[in-house]
PAMARTI-453435 format. One record per atom (N, C-alpha, C): residue number from 0; residue in three letters; chain; atom name; x, y, z. Coordinates in pm, 1 decimal. Each point is the difference from the previous one (the first is absolute). Example, Ala and Ser with C-alpha at 12.3 -4.5 7.8 and 13.67 -1.06 7.14 Angstrom:
<rs>
<r pos="0" code="ALA" unit="A" site="N" c1="1319.0" c2="-569.0" c3="780.0"/>
<r pos="0" code="ALA" unit="A" site="CA" c1="-89.0" c2="119.0" c3="0.0"/>
<r pos="0" code="ALA" unit="A" site="C" c1="90.0" c2="120.0" c3="0.0"/>
<r pos="1" code="SER" unit="A" site="N" c1="-35.0" c2="105.0" c3="-72.0"/>
<r pos="1" code="SER" unit="A" site="CA" c1="82.0" c2="119.0" c3="6.0"/>
<r pos="1" code="SER" unit="A" site="C" c1="-77.0" c2="109.0" c3="73.0"/>
</rs>
This chain:
<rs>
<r pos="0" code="UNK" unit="A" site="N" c1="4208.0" c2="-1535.0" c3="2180.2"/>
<r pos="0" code="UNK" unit="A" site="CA" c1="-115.3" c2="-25.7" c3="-83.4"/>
<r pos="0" code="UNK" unit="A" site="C" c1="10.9" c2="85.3" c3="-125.7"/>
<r pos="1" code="UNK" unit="A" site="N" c1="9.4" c2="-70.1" c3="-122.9"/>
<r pos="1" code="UNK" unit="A" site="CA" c1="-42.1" c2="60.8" c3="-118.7"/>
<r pos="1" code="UNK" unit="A" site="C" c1="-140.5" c2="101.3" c3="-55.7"/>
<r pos="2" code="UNK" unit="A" site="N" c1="18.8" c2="27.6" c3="-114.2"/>
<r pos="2" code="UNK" unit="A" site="CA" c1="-124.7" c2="88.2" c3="-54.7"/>
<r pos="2" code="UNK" unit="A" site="C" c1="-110.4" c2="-98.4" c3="-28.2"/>
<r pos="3" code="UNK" unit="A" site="N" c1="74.1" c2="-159.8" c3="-46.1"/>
<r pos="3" code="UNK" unit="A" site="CA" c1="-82.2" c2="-105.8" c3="-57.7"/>
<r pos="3" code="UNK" unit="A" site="C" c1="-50.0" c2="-92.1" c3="90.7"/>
<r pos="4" code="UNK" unit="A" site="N" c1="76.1" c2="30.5" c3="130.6"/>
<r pos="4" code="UNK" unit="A" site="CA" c1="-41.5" c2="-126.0" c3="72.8"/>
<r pos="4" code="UNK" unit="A" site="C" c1="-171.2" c2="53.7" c3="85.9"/>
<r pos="5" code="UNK" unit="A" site="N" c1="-134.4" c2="-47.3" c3="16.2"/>
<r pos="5" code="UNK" unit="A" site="CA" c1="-102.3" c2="42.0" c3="39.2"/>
<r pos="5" code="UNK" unit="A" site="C" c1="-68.8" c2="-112.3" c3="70.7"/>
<r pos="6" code="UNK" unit="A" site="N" c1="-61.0" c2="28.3" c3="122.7"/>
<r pos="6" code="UNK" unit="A" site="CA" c1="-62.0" c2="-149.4" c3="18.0"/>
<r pos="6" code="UNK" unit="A" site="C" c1="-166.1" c2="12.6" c3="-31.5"/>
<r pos="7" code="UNK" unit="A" site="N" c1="-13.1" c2="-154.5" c3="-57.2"/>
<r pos="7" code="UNK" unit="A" site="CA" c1="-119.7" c2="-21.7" c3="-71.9"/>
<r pos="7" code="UNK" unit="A" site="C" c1="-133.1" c2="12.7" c3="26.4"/>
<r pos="8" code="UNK" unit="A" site="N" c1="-74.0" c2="108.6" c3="-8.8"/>
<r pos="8" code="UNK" unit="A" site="CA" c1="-182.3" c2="37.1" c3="59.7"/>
<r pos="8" code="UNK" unit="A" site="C" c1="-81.3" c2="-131.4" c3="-57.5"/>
<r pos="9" code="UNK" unit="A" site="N" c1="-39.9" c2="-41.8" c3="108.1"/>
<r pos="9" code="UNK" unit="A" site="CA" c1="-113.2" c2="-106.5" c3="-8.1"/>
<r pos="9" code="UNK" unit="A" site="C" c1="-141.8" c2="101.6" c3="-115.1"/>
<r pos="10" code="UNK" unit="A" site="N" c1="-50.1" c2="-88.0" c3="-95.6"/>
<r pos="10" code="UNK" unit="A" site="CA" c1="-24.4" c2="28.5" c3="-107.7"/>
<r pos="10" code="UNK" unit="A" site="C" c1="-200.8" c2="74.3" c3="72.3"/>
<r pos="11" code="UNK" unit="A" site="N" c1="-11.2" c2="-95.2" c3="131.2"/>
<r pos="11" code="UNK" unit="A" site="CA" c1="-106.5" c2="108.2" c3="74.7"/>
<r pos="11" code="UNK" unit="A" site="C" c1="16.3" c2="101.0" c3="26.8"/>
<r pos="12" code="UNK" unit="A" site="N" c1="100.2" c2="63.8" c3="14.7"/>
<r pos="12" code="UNK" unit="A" site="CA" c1="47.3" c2="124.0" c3="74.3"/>
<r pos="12" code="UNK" unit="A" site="C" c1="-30.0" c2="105.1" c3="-104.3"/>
<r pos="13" code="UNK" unit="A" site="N" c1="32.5" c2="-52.3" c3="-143.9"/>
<r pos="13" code="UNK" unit="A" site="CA" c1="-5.5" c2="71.7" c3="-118.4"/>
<r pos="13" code="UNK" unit="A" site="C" c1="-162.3" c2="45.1" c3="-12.7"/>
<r pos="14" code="UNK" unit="A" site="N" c1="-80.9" c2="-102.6" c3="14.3"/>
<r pos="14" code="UNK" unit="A" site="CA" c1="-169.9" c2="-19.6" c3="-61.0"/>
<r pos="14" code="UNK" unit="A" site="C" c1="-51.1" c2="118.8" c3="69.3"/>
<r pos="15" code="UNK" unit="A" site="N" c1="-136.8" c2="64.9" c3="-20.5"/>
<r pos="15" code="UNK" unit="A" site="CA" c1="-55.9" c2="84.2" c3="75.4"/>
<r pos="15" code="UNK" unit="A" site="C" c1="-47.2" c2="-84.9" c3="118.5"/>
<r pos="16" code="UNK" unit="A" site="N" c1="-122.8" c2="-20.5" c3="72.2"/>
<r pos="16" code="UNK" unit="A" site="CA" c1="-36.6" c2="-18.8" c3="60.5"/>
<r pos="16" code="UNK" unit="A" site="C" c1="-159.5" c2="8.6" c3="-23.1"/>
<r pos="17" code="UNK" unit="A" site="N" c1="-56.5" c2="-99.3" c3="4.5"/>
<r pos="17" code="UNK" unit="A" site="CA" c1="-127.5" c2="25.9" c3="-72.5"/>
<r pos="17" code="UNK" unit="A" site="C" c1="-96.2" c2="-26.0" c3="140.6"/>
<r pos="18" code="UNK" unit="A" site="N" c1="-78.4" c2="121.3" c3="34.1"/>
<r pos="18" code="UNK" unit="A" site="CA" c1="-82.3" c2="-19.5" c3="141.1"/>
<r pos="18" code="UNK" unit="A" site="C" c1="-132.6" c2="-0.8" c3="-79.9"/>
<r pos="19" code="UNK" unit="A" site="N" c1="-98.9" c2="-22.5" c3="111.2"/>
<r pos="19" code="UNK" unit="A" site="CA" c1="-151.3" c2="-27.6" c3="-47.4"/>
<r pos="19" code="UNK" unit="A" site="C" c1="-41.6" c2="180.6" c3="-22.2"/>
<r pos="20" code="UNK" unit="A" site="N" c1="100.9" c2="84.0" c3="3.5"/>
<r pos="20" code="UNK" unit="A" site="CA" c1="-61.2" c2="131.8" c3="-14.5"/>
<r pos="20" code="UNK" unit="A" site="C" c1="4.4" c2="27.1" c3="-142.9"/>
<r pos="21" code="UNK" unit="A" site="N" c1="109.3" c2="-51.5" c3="-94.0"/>
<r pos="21" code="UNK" unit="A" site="CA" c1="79.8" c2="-31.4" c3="-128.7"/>
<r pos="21" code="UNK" unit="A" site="C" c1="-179.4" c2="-82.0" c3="-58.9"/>
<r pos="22" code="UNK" unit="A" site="N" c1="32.8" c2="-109.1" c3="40.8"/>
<r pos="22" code="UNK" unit="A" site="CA" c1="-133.8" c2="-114.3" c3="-90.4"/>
<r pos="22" code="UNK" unit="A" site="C" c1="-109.6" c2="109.9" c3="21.3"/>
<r pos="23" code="UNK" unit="A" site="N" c1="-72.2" c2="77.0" c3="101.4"/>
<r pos="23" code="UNK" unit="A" site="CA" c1="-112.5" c2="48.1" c3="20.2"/>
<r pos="23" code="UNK" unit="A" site="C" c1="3.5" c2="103.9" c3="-98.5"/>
<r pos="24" code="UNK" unit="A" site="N" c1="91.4" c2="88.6" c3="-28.5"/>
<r pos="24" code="UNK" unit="A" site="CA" c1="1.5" c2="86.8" c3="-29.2"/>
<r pos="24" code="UNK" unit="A" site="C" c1="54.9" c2="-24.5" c3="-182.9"/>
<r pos="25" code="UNK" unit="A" site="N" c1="0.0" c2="-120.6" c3="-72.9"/>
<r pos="25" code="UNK" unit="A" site="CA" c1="47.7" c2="-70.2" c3="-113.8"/>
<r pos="25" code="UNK" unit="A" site="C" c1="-117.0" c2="-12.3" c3="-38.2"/>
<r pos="26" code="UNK" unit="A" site="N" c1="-80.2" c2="-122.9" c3="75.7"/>
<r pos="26" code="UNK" unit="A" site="CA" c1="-150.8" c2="-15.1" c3="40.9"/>
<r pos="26" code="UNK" unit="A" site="C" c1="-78.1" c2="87.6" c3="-92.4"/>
<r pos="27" code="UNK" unit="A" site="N" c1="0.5" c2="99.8" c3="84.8"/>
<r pos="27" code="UNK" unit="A" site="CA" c1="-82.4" c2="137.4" c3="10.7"/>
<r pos="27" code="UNK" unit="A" site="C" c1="-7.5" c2="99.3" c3="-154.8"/>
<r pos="28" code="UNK" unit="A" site="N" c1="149.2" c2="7.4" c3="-29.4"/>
<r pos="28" code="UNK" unit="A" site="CA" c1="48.0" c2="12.2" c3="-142.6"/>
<r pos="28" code="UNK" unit="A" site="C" c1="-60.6" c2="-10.6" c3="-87.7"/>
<r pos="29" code="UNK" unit="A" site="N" c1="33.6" c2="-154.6" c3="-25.2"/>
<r pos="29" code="UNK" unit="A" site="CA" c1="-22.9" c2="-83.9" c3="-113.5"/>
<r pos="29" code="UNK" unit="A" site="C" c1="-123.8" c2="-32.5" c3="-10.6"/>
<r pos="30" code="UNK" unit="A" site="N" c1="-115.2" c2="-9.5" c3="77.1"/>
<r pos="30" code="UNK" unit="A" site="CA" c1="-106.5" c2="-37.3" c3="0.4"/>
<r pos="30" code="UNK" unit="A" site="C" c1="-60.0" c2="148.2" c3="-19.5"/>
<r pos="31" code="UNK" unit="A" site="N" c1="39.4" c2="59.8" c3="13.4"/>
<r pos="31" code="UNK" unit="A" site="CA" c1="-102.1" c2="168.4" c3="21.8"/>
<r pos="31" code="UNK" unit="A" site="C" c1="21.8" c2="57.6" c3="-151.9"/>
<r pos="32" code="UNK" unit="A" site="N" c1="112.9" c2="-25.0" c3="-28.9"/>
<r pos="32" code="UNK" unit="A" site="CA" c1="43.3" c2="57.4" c3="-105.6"/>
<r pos="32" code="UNK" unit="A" site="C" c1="-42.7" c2="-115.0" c3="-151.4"/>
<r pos="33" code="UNK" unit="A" site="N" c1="4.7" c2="-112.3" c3="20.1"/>
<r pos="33" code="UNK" unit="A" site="CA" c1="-84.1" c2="-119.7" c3="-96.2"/>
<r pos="33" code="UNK" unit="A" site="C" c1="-140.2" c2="107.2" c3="8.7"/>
<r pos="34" code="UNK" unit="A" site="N" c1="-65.8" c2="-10.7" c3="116.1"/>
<r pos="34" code="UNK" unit="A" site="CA" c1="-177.9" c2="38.1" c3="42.6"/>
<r pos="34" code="UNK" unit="A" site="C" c1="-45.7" c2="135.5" c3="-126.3"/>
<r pos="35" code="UNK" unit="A" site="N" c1="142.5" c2="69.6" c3="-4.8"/>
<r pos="35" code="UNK" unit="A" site="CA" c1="-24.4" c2="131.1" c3="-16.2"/>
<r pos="35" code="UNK" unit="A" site="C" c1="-11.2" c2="-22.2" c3="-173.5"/>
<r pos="36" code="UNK" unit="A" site="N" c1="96.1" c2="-61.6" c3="-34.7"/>
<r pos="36" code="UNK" unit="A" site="CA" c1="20.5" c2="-32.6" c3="-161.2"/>
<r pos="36" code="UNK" unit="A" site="C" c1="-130.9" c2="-45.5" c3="-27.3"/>
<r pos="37" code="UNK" unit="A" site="N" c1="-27.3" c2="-121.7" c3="39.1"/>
<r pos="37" code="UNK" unit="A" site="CA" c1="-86.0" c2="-77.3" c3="-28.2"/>
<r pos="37" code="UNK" unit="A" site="C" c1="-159.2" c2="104.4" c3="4.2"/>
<r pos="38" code="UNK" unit="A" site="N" c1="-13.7" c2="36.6" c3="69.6"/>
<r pos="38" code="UNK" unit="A" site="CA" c1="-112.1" c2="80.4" c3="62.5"/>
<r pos="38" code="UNK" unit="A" site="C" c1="-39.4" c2="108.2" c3="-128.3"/>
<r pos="39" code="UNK" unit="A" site="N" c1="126.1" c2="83.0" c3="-60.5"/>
<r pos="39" code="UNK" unit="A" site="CA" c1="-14.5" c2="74.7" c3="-120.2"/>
<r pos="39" code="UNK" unit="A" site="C" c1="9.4" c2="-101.0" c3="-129.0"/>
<r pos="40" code="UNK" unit="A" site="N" c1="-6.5" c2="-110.7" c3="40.3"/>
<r pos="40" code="UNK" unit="A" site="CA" c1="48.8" c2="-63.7" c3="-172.9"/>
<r pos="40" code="UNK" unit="A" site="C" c1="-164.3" c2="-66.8" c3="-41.1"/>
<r pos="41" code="UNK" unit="A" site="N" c1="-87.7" c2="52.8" c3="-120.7"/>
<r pos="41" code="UNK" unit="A" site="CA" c1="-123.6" c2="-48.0" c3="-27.7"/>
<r pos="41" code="UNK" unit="A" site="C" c1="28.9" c2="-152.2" c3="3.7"/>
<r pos="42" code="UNK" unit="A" site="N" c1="-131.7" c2="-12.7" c3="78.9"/>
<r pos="42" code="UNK" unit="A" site="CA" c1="11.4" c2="-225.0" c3="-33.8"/>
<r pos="42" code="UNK" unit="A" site="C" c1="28.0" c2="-65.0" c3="153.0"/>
<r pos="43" code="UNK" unit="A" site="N" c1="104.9" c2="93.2" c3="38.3"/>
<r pos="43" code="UNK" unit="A" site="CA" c1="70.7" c2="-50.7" c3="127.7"/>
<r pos="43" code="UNK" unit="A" site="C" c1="-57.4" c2="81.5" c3="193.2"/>
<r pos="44" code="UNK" unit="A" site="N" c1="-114.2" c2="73.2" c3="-63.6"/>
<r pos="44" code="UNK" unit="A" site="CA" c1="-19.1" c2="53.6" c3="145.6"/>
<r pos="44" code="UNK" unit="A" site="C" c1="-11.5" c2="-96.1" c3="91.4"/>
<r pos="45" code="UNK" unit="A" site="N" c1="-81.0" c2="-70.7" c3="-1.0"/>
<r pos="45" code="UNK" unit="A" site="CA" c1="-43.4" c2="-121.4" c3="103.8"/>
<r pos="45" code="UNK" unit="A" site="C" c1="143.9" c2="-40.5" c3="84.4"/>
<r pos="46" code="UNK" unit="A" site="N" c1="78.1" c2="-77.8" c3="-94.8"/>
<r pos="46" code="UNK" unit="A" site="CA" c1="108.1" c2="-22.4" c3="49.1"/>
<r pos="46" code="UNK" unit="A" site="C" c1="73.4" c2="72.7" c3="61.3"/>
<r pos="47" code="UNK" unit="A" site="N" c1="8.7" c2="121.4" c3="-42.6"/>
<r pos="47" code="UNK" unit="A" site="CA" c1="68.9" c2="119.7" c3="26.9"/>
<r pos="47" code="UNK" unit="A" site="C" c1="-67.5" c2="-15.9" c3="143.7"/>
<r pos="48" code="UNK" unit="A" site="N" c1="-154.8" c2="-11.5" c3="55.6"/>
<r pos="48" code="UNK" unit="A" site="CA" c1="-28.3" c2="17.0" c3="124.4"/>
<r pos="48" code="UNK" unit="A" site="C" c1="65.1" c2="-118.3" c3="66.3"/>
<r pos="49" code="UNK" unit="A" site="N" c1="-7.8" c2="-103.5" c3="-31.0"/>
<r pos="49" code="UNK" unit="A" site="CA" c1="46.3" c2="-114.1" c3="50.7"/>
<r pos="49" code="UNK" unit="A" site="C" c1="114.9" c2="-28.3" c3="54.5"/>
<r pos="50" code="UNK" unit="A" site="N" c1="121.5" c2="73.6" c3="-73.9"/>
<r pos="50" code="UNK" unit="A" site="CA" c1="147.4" c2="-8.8" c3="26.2"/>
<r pos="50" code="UNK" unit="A" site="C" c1="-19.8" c2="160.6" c3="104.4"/>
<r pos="51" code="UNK" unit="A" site="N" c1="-94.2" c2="72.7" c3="-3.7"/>
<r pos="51" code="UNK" unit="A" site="CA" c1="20.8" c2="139.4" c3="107.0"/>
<r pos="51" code="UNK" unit="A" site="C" c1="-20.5" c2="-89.3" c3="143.3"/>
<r pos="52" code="UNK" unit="A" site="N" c1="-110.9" c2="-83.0" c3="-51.1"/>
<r pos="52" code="UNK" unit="A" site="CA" c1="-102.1" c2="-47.7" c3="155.1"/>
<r pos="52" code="UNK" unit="A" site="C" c1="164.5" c2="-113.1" c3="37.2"/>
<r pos="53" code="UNK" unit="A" site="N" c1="46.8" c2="-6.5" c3="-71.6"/>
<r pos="53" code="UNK" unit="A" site="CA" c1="114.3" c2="-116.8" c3="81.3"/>
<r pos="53" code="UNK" unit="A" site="C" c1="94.8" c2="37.5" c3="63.0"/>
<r pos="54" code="UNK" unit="A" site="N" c1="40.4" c2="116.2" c3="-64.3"/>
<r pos="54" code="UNK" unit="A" site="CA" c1="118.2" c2="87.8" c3="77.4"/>
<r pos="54" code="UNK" unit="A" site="C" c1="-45.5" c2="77.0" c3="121.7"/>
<r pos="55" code="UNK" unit="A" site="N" c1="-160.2" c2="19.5" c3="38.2"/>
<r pos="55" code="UNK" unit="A" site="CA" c1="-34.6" c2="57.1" c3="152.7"/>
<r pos="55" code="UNK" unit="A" site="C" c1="6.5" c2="-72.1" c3="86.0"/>
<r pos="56" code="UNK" unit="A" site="N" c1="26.1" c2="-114.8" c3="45.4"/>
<r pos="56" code="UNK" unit="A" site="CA" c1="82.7" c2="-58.3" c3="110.3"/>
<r pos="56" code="UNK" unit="A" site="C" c1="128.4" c2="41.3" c3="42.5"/>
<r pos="57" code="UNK" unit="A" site="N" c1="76.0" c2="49.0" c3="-160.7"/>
<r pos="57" code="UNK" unit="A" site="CA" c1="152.5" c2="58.9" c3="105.5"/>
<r pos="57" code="UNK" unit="A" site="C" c1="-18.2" c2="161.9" c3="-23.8"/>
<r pos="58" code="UNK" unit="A" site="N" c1="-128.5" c2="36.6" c3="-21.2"/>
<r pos="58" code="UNK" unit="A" site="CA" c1="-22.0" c2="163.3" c3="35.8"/>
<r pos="58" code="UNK" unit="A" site="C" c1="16.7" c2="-4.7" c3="143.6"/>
<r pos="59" code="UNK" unit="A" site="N" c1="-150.6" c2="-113.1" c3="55.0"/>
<r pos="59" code="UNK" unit="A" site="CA" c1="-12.4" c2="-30.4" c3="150.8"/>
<r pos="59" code="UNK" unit="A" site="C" c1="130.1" c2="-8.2" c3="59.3"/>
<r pos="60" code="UNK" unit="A" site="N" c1="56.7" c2="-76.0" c3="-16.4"/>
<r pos="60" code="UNK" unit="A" site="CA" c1="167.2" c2="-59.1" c3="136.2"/>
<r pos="60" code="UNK" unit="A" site="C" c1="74.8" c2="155.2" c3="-70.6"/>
<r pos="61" code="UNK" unit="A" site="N" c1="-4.1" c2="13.2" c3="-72.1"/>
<r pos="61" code="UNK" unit="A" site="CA" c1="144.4" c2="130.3" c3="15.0"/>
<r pos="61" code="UNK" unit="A" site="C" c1="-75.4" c2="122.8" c3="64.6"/>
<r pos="62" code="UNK" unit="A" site="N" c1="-81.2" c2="31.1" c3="-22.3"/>
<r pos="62" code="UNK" unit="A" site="CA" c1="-102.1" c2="120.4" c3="45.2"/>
<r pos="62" code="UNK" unit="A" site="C" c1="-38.6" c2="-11.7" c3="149.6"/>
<r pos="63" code="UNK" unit="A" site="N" c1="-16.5" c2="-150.2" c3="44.1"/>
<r pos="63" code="UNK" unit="A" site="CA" c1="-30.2" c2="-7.9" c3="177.6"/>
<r pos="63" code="UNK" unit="A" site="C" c1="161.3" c2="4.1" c3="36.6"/>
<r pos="64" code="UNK" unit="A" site="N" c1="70.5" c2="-84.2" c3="-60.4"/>
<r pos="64" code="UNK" unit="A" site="CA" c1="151.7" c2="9.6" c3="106.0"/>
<r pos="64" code="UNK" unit="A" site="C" c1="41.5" c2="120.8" c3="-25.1"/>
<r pos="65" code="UNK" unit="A" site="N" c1="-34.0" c2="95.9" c3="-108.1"/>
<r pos="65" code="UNK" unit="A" site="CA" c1="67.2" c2="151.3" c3="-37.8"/>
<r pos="65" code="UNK" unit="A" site="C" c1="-56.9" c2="96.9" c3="163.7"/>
<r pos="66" code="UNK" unit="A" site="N" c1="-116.7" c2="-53.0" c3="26.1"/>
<r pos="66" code="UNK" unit="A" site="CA" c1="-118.2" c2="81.0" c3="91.8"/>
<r pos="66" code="UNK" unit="A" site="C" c1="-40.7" c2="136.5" c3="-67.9"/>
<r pos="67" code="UNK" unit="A" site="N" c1="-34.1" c2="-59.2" c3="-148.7"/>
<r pos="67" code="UNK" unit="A" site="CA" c1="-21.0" c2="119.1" c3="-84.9"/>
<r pos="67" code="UNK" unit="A" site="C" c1="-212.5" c2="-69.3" c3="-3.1"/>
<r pos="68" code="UNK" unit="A" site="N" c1="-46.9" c2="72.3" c3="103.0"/>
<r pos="68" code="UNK" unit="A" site="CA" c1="-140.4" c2="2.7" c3="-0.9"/>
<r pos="68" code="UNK" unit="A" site="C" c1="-100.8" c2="27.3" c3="-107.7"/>
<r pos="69" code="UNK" unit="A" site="N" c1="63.1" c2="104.7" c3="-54.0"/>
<r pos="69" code="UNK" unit="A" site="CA" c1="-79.3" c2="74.3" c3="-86.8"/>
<r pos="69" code="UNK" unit="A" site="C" c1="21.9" c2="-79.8" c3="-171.1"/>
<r pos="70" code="UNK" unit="A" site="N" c1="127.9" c2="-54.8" c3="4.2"/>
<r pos="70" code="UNK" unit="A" site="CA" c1="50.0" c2="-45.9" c3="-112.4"/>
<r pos="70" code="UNK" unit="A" site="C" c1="-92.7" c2="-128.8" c3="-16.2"/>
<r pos="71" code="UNK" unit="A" site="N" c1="-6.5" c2="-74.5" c3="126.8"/>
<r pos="71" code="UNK" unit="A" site="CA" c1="-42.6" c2="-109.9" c3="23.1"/>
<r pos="71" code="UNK" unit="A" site="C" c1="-171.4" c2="-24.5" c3="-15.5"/>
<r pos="72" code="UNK" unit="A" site="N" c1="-88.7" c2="159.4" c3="7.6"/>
<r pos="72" code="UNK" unit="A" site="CA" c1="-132.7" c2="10.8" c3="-21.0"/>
<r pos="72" code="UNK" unit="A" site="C" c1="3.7" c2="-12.1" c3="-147.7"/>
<r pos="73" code="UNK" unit="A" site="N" c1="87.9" c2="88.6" c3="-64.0"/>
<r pos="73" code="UNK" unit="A" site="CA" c1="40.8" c2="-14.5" c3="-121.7"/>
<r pos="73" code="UNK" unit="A" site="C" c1="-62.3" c2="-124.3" c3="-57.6"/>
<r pos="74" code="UNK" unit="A" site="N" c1="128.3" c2="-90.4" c3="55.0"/>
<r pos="74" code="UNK" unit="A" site="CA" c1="-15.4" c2="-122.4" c3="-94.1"/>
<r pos="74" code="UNK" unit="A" site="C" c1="-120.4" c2="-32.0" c3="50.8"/>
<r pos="75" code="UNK" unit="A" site="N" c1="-84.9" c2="-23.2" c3="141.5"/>
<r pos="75" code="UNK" unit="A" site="CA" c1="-130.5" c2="-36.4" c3="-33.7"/>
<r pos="75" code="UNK" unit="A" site="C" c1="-87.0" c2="-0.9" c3="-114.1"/>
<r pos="76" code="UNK" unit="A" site="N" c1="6.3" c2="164.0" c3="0.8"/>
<r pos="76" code="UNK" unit="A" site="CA" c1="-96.8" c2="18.6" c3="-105.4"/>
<r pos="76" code="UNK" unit="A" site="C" c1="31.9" c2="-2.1" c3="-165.8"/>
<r pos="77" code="UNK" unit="A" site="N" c1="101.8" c2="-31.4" c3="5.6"/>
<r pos="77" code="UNK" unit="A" site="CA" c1="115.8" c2="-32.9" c3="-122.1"/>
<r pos="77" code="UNK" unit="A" site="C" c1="-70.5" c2="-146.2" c3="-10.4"/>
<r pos="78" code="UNK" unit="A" site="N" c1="-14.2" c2="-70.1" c3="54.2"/>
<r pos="78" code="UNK" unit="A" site="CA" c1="-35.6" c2="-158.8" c3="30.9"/>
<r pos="78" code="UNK" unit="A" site="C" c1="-130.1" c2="10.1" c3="-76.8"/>
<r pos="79" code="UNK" unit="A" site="N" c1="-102.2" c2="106.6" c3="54.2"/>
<r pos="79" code="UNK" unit="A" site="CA" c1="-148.8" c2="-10.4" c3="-34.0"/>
<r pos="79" code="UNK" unit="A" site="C" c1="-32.4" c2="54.2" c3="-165.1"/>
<r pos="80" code="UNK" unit="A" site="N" c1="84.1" c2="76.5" c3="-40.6"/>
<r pos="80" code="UNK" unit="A" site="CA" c1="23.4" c2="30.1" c3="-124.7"/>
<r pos="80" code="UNK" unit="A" site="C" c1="32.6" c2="-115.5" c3="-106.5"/>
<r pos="81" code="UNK" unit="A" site="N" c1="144.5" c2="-64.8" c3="65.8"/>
<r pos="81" code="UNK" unit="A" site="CA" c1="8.9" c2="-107.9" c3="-136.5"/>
<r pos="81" code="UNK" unit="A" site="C" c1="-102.7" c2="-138.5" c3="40.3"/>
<r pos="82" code="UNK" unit="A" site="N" c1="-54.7" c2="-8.2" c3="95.9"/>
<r pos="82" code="UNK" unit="A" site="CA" c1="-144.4" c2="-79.0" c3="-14.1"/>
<r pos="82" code="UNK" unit="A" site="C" c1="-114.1" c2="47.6" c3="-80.7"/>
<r pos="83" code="UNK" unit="A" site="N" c1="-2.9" c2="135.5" c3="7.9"/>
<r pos="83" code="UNK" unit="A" site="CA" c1="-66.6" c2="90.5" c3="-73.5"/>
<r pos="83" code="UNK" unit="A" site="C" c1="2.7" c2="-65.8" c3="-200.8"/>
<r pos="84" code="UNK" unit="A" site="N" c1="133.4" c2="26.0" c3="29.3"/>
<r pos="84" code="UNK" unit="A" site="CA" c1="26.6" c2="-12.6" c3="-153.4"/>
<r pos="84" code="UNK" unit="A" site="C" c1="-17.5" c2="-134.5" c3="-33.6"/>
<r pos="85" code="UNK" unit="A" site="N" c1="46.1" c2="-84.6" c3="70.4"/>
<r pos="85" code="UNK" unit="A" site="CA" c1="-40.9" c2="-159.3" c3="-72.3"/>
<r pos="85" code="UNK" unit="A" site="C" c1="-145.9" c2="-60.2" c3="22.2"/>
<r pos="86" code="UNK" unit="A" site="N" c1="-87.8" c2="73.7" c3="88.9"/>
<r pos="86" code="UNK" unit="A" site="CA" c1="-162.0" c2="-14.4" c3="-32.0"/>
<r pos="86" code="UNK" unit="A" site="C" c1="-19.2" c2="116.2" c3="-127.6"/>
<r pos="87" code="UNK" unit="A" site="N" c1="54.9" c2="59.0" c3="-33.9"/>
<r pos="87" code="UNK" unit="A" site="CA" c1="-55.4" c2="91.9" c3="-147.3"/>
<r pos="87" code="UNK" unit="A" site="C" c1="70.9" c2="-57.9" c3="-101.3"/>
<r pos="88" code="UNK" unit="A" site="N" c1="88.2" c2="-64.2" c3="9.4"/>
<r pos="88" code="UNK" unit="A" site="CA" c1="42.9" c2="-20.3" c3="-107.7"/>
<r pos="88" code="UNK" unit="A" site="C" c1="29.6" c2="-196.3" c3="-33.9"/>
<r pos="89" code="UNK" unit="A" site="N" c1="-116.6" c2="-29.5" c3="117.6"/>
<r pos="89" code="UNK" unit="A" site="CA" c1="-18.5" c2="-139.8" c3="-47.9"/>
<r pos="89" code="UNK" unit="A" site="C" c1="-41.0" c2="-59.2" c3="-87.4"/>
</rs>
């Protein structure tokens, strides 16, 4: 066998692997971090609550499958806040 000769990796083998811990935690990101911009930008609070209140569903699933309790009261009351904000800033 040569330096050149190699046999060929199926082009999956290469990819990461994308689990629902990856999306939850992308999820969680991108929506928290939109919430946060938006939230400081005049004009845009409301929304800013709106895109927070959307991303606490994957506070919920990563925070119960984590068995992070406390994280998970968190987002409760994380929940009651950006309701908070889109009745004040309706």
């Amino acid at each position: 066998m040569s330096y050149f000769d190699f046999e060929p990796v199926p082009l999956r083998d290469l990819l990461p692997r994308v689990t629902p811990g990856m999306l939850l935690q992308t999820a969680i990101f991108v929506l928290s971090v939109m919430a946060m911009a938006l939230v400081t930008t005049p004009g845009y609070i409301r929304l800013g609550c709106i895109v927070g209140l959307a991303s606490q569903p994957f506070w919920f699933v990563a925070t119960w499958r984590a068995h992070q309790i406390g994280m998970f009261l968190f987002a409760v009351l994380q929940t009651g806040f950006w309701i908070r904000g889109i009745v004040a800033y309706a």
